[in-house]
BAMI-168490 format. One record per residue (C-alpha): x, y, z; residue number from 0. Coordinates in nm, 4 decimals, decimal comma, padded with zeros to 6 digits, always signed. Example, Ala and Ser with C-alpha at 12.3 -4.5 7.8 and 13.67 -1.06 7.14 Angstrom:
BEGIN
+----------+----------+----------+------+
|        u |        v |        w | miba |
+----------+----------+----------+------+
| +01,2300 | -00,4500 | +00,7800 |    0 |
| +01,3670 | -00,1060 | +00,7140 |    1 |
+----------+----------+----------+------+
This chain:
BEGIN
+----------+----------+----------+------+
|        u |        v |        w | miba |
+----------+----------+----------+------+
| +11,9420 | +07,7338 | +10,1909 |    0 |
| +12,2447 | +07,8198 | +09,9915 |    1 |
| +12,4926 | +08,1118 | +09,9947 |    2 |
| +12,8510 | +08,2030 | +09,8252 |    3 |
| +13,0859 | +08,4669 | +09,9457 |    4 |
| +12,9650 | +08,7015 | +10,2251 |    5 |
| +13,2164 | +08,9578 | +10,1480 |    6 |
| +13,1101 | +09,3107 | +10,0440 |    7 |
| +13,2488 | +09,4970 | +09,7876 |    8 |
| +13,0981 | +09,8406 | +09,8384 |    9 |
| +13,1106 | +09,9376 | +09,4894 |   10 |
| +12,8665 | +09,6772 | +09,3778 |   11 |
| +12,5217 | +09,7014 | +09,4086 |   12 |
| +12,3233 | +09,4181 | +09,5835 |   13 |
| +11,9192 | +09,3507 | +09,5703 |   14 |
| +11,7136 | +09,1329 | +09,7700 |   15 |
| +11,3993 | +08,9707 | +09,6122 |   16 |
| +11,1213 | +08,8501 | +09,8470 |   17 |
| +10,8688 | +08,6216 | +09,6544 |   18 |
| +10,5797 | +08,5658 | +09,8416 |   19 |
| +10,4046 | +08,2546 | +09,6994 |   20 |
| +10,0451 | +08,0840 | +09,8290 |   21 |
| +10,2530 | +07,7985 | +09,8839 |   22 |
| +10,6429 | +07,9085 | +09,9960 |   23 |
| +10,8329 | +08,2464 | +10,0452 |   24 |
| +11,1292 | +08,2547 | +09,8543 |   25 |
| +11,4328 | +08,5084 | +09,9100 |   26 |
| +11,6898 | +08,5697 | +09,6474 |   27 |
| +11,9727 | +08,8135 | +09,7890 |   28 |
| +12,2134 | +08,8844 | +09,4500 |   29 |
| +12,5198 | +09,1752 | +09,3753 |   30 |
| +12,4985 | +09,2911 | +09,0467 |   31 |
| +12,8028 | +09,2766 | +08,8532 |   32 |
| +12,9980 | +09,5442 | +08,6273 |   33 |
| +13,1021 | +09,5131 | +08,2513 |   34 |
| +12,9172 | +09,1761 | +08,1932 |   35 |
| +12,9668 | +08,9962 | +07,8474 |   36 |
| +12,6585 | +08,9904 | +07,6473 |   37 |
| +12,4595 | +08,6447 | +07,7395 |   38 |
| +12,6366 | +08,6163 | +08,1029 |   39 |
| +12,4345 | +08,6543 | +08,4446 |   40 |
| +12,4743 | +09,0203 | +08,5811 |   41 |
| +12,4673 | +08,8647 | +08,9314 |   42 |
| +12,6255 | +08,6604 | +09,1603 |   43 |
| +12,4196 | +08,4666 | +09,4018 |   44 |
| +12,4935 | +08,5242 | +09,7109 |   45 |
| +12,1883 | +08,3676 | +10,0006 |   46 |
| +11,8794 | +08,1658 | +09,8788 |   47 |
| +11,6456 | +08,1061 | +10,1420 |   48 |
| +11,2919 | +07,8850 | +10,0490 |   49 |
| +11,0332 | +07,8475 | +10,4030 |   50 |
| +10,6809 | +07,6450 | +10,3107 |   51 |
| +10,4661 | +07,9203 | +10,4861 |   52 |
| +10,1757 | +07,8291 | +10,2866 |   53 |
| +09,9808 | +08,1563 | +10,3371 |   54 |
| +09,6435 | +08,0125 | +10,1716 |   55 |
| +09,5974 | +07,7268 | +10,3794 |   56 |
| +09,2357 | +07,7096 | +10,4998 |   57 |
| +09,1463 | +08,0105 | +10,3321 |   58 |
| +09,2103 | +08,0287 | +09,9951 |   59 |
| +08,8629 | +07,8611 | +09,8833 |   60 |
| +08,6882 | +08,1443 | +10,0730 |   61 |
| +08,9200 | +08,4806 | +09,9869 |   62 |
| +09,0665 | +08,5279 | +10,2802 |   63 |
| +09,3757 | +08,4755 | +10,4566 |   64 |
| +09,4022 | +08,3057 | +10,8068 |   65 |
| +09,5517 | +08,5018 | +11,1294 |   66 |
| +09,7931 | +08,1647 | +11,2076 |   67 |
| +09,8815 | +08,2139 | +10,8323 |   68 |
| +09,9708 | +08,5599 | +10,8191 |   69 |
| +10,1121 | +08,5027 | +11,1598 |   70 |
| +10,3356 | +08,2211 | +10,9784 |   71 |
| +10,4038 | +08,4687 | +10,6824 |   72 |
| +10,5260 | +08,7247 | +10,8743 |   73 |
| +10,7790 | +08,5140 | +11,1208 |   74 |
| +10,8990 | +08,4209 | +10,7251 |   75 |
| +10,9497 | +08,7592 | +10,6444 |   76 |
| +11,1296 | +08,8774 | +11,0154 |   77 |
| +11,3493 | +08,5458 | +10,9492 |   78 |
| +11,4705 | +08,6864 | +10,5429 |   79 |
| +11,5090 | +09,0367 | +10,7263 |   80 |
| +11,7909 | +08,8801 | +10,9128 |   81 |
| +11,9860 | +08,7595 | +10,6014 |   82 |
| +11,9184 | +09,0764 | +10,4777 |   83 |
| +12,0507 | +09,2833 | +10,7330 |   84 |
| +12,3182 | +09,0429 | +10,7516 |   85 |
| +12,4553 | +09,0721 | +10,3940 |   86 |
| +12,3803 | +09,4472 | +10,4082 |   87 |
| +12,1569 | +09,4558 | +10,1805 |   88 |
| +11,9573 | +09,7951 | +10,1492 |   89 |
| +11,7608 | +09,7543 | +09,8192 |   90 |
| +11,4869 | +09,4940 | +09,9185 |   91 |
| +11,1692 | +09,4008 | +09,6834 |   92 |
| +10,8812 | +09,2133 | +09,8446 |   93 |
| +10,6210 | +09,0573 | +09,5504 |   94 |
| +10,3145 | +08,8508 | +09,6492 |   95 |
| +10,1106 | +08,6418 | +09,4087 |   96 |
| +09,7868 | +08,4926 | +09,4102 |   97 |
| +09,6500 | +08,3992 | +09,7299 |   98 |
| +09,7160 | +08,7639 | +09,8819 |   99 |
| +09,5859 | +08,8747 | +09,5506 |  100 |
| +09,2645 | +08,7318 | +09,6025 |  101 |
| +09,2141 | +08,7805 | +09,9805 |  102 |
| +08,9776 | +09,0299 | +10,1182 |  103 |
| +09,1926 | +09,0862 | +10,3793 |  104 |
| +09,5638 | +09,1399 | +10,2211 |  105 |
| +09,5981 | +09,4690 | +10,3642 |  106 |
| +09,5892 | +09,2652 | +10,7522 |  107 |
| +09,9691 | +09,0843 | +10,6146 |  108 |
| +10,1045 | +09,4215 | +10,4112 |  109 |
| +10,0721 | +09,6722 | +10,6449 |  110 |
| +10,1888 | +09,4634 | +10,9080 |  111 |
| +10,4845 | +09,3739 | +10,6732 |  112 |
| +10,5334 | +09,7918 | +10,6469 |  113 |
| +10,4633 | +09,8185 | +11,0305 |  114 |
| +10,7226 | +09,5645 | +11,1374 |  115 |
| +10,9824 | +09,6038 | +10,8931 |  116 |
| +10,9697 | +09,8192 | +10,6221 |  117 |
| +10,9189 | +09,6771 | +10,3582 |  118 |
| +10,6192 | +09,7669 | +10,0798 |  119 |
| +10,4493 | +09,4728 | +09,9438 |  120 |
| +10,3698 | +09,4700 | +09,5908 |  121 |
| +10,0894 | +09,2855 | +09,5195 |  122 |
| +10,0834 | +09,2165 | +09,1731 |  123 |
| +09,8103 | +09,1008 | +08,8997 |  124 |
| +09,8229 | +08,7617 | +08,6948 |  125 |
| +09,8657 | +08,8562 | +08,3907 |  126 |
| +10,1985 | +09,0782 | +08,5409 |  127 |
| +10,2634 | +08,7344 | +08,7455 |  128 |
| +10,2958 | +08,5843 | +08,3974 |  129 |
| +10,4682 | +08,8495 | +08,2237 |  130 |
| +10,7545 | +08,8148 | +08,4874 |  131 |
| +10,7963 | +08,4329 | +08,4796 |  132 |
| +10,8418 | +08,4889 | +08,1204 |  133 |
| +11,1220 | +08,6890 | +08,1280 |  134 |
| +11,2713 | +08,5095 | +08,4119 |  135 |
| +11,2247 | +08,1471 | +08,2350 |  136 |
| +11,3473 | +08,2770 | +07,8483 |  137 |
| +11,7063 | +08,3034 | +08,0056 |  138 |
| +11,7700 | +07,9846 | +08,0047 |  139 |
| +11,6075 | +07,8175 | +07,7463 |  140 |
| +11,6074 | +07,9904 | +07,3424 |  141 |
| +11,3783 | +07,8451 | +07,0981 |  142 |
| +11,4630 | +07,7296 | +06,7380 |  143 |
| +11,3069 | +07,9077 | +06,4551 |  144 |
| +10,9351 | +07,7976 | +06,4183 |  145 |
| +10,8971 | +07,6344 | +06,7593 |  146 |
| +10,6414 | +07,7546 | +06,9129 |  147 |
| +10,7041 | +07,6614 | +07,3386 |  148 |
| +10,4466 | +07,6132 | +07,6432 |  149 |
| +10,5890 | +07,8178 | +08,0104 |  150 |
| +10,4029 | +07,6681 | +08,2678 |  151 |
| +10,4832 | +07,7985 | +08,6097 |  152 |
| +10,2508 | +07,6114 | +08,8594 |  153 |
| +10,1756 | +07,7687 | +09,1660 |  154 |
| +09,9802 | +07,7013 | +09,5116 |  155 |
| +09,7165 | +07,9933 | +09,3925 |  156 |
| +09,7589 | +07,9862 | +08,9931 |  157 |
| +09,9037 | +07,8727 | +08,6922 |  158 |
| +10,0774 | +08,0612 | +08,4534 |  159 |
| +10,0937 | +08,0050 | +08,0803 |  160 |
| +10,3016 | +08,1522 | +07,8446 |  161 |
| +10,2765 | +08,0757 | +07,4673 |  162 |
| +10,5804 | +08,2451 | +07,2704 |  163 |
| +10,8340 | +08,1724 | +07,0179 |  164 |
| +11,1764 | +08,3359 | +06,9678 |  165 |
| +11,0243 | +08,6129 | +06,7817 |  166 |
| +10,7015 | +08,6788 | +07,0351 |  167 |
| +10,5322 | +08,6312 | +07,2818 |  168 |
| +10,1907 | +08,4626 | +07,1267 |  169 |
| +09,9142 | +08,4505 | +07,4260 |  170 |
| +09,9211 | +08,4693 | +07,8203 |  171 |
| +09,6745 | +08,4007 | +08,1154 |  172 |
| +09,6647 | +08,3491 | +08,4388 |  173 |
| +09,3935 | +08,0530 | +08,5408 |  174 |
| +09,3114 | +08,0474 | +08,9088 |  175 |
| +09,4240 | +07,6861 | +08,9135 |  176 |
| +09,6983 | +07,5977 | +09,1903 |  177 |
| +09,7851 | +07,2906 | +09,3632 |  178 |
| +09,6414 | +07,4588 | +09,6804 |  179 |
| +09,2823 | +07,5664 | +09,5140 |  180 |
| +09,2516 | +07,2083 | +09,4165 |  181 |
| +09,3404 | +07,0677 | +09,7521 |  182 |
| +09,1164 | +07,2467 | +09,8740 |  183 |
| +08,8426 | +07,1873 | +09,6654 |  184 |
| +08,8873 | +06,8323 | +09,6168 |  185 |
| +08,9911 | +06,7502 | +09,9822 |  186 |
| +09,1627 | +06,4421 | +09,8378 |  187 |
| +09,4237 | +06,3003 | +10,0891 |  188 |
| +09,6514 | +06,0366 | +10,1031 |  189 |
| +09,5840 | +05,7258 | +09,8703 |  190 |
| +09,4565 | +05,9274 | +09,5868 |  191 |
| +09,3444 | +05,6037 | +09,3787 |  192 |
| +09,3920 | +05,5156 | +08,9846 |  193 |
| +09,0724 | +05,6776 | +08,9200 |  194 |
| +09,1970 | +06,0239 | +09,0795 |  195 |
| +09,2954 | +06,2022 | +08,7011 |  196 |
| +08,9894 | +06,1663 | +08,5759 |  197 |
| +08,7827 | +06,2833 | +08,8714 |  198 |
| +09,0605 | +06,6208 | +08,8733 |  199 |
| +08,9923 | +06,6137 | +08,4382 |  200 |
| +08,6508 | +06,7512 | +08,4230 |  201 |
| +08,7545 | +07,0462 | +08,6491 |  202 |
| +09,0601 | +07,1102 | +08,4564 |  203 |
| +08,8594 | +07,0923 | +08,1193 |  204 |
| +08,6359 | +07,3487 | +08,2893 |  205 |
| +08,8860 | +07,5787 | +08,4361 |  206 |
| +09,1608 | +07,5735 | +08,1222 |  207 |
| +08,9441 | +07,5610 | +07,8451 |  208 |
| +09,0509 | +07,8665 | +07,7072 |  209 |
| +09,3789 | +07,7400 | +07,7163 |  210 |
| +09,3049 | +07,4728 | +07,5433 |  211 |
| +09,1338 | +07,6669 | +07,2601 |  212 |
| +09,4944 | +07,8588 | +07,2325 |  213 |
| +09,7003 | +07,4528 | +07,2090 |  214 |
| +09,4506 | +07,3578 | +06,9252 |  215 |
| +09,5783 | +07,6632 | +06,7328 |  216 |
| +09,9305 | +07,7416 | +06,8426 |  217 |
| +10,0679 | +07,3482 | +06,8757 |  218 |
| +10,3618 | +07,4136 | +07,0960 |  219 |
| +10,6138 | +07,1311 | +07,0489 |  220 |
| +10,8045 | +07,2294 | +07,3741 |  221 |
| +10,7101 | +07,2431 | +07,7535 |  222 |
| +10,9287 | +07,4837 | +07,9811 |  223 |
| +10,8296 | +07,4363 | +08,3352 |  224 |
| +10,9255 | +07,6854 | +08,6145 |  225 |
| +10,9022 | +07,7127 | +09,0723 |  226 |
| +10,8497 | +07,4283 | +09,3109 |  227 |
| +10,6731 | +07,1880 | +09,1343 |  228 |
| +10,8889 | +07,1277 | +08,8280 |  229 |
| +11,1916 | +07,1336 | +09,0528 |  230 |
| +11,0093 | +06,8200 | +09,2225 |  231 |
| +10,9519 | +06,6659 | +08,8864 |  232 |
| +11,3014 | +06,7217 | +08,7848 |  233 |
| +11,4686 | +06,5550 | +09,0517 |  234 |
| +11,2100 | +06,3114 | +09,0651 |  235 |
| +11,2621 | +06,1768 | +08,6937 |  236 |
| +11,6492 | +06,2745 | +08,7332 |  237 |
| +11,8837 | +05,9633 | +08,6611 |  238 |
| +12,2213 | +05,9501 | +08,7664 |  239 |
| +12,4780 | +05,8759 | +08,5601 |  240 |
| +12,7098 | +05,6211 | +08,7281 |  241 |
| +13,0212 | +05,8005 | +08,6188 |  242 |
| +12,9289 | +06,1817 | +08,6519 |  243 |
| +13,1653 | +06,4160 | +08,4709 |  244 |
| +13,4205 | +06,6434 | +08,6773 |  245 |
| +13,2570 | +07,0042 | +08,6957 |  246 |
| +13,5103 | +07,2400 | +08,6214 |  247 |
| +13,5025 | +07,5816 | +08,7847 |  248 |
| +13,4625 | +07,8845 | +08,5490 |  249 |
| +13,5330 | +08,2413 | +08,6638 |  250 |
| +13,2416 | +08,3508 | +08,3857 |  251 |
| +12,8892 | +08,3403 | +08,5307 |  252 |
| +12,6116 | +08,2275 | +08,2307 |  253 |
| +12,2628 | +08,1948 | +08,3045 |  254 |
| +12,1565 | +07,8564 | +08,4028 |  255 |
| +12,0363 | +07,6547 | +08,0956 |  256 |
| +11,7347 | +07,4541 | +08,1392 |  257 |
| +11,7100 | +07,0898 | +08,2260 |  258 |
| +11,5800 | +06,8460 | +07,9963 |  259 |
| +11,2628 | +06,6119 | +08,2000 |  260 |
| +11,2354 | +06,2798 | +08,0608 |  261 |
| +10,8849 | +06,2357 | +07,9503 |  262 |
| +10,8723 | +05,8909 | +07,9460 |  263 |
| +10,9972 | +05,9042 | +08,3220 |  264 |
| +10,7864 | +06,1874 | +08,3476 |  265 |
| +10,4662 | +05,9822 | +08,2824 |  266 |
| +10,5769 | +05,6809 | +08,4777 |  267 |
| +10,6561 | +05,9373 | +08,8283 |  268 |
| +10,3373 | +06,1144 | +08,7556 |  269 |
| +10,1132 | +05,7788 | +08,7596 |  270 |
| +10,2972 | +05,6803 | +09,0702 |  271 |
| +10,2783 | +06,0487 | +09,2307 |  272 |
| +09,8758 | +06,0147 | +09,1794 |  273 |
| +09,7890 | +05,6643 | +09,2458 |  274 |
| +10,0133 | +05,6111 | +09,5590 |  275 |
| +09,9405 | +05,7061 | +09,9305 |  276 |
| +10,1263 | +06,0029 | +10,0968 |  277 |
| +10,3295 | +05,7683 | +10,2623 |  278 |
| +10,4568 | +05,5935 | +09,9438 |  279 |
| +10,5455 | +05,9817 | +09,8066 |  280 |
| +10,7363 | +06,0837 | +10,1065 |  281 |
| +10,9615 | +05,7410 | +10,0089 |  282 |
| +11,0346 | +05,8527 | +09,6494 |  283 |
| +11,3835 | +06,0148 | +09,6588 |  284 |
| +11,3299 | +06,3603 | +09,5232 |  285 |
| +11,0216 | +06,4270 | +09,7253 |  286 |
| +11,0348 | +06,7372 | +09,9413 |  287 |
| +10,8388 | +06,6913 | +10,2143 |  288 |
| +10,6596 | +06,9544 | +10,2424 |  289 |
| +10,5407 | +06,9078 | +09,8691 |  290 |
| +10,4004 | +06,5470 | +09,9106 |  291 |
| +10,0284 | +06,6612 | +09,9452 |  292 |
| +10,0394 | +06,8603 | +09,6311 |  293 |
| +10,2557 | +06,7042 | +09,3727 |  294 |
| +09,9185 | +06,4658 | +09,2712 |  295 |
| +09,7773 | +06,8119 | +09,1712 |  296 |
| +10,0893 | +06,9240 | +09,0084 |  297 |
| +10,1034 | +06,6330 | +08,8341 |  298 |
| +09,7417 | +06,6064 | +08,6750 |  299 |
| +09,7473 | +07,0047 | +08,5605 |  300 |
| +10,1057 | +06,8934 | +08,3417 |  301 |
| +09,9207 | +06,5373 | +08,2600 |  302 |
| +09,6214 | +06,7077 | +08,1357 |  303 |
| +09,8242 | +06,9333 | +07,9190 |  304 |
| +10,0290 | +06,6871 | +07,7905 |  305 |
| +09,7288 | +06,5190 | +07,6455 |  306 |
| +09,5636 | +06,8039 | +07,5001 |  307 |
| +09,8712 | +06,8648 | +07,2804 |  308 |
| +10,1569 | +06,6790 | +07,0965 |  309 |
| +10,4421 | +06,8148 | +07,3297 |  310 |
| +10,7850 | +06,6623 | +07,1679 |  311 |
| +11,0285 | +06,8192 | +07,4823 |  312 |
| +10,9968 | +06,8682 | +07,8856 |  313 |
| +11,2188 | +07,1250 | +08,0226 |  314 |
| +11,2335 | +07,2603 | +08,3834 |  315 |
| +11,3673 | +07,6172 | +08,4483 |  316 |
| +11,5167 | +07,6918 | +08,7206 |  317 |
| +11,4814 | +08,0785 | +08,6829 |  318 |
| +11,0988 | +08,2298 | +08,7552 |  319 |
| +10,9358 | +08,5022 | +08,8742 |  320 |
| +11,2740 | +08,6144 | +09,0659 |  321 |
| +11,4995 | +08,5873 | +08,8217 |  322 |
| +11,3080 | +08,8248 | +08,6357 |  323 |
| +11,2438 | +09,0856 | +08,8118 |  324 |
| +11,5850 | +09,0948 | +08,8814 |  325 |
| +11,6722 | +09,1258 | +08,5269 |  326 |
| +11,4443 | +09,4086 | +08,5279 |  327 |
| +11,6943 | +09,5415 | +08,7872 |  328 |
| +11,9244 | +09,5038 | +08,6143 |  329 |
| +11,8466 | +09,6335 | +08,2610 |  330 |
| +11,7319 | +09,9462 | +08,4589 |  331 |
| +11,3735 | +09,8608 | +08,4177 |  332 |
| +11,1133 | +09,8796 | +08,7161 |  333 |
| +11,1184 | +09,6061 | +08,9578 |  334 |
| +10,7351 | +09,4890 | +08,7923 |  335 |
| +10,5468 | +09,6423 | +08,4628 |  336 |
| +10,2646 | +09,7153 | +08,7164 |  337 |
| +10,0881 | +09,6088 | +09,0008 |  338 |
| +09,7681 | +09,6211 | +09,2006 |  339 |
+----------+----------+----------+------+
């Protein structure tokens, strides 16, 4: 949970952006700026609140979502209504990806959303999942010419792939692949084993073949990872320096640039992530907790990409879905291209 100044100034315009994930809800509450330099963040952050609510638990495999889940989803939602109301924040957008896309019963958690506090849920599609992780993620990292770069944004429901260069956007799909499908499908727990990758391989061969038809032609060079799980892998594979440079405090606000992800380290965190027990996970320094059942799943959807192409660079993004809708916002756009 982070948050800067709580003072208002009534002449600025603040936004609150609910994204609710299979795994987590995330709430973003920004103020938009005035006369903003070309190339500098519009906003300034002002509450970040992440809860693991994992709405697809026990149902995701079957299309539906659980009563103790959407019970658990909406004490999430009454809890970021309080921040809300506390920074007095009026303009509130509520997004929910794939496991309420693909429930049967998504209208049980919406209207109840509506009922108990307001708030419309948008509901949106894949493919406009993917278009907004795009332009959330291509802040903070610009391509040279002729390098063509992988987005991967992977969720508890999906994954997101984004092919593009800094002249287009080249191919994207939305695979019903998530680190919660698989655990649920593979009911693998604890000591996963060395053998684990290649029992996850043939499903991933089978589920993102056409993505691997688009790698054979396009032959990105560059990975850009975005959400929870390349935050994990950043931190994991992070190495401090033993004499860390003074930050010094800038009054202009630029768009967060993306981190580089040592592959090397990458590859070494990743065997450890899937051969080692729970336990051994929940040791690693990095490891969110709540993120130590899924990160083997995580880590054999980036593994299995990585050897299906000849990826040079790892980046992780910290800007997603969020940060672009609220870009959208901000250029005057609607919140989403579409939805439902």
């Amino acid at each position: 949970m982070k948050e800067e100044s709580h003072i208002m100034d009534s002449t600025l315009r603040r936004v609150a952006v609910i994204d609710c994930g299979t795994n987590t809800f995330n709430l973003r509450i920004v103020e938009f700026l005035k006369d903003v330099d070309p190339g500098s963040r519009p906003w300034k952050k002002l509450f970040s609140l992440r809860l693991p609510v994992r709405i697809g638990e026990g149902g995701i495999g079957k299309g539906i979502i659980k009563p103790d889940r959407i019970a658990r989803g909406l004490d999430a939602i009454g809890m970021m209504q309080e921040a809300i109301h506390n920074y007095v924040t009026e303009e509130v957008y509520v997004i929910a990806t794939s496991a309420l896309r693909d429930a049967s019963n998504s209208s049980d958690f919406t209207d109840e959303v509506f009922n108990l506090y307001g708030y419309n849920v948008m509901i949106i599609s894949g493919s406009t999942e993917a278009q907004l992780i795009h332009e959330g993620s291509a802040l903070t990292y610009k391509p040279e010419d002729g390098t063509n770069v992988l987005t991967l944004d992977i969720g508890g429901g999906s994954t997101e792939c984004i092919l593009w260069n800094n002249k287009e956007i080249i191919w994207t799909r939305s695979f019903d692949v998530g680190v919660a499908r698989m655990k649920d499908f593979f009911k693998m727990s604890g000591h996963f084993g060395e053998d684990a990758y290649e029992k996850m391989a043939p499903y991933l061969d089978d589920m993102l073949d056409p993505l691997l038809t688009v790698l054979k032609n396009v032959k990105p060079s560059v990975l850009v990872g975005s959400s929870g799980s390349f935050d994990t892998f950043y931190y994991l594979t992070k190495v401090e320096k033993s004499t860390p440079k003074k930050k010094i405090k800038s009054q202009k606000r630029i768009f967060h640039k993306a981190d580089t992800i040592d592959i090397d380290r990458f590859h070494d965190v990743s065997k450890m992530i899937v051969n080692n027990s729970r336990n051994d996970r929940l040791d690693m320094e990095g490891m969110p907790p709540d993120r130590a059942d899924l990160m083997p799943y995580a880590a054999a959807i980036v593994l299995w990409v990585d050897r299906n192409t000849d990826l040079k660079y790892f980046y992780r993004s910290k800007y997603a879905l969020r940060e672009g809708v609220l870009y959208r916002i901000y250029k005057g756009a609607p919140a989403v291209p579409s939805y439902m």
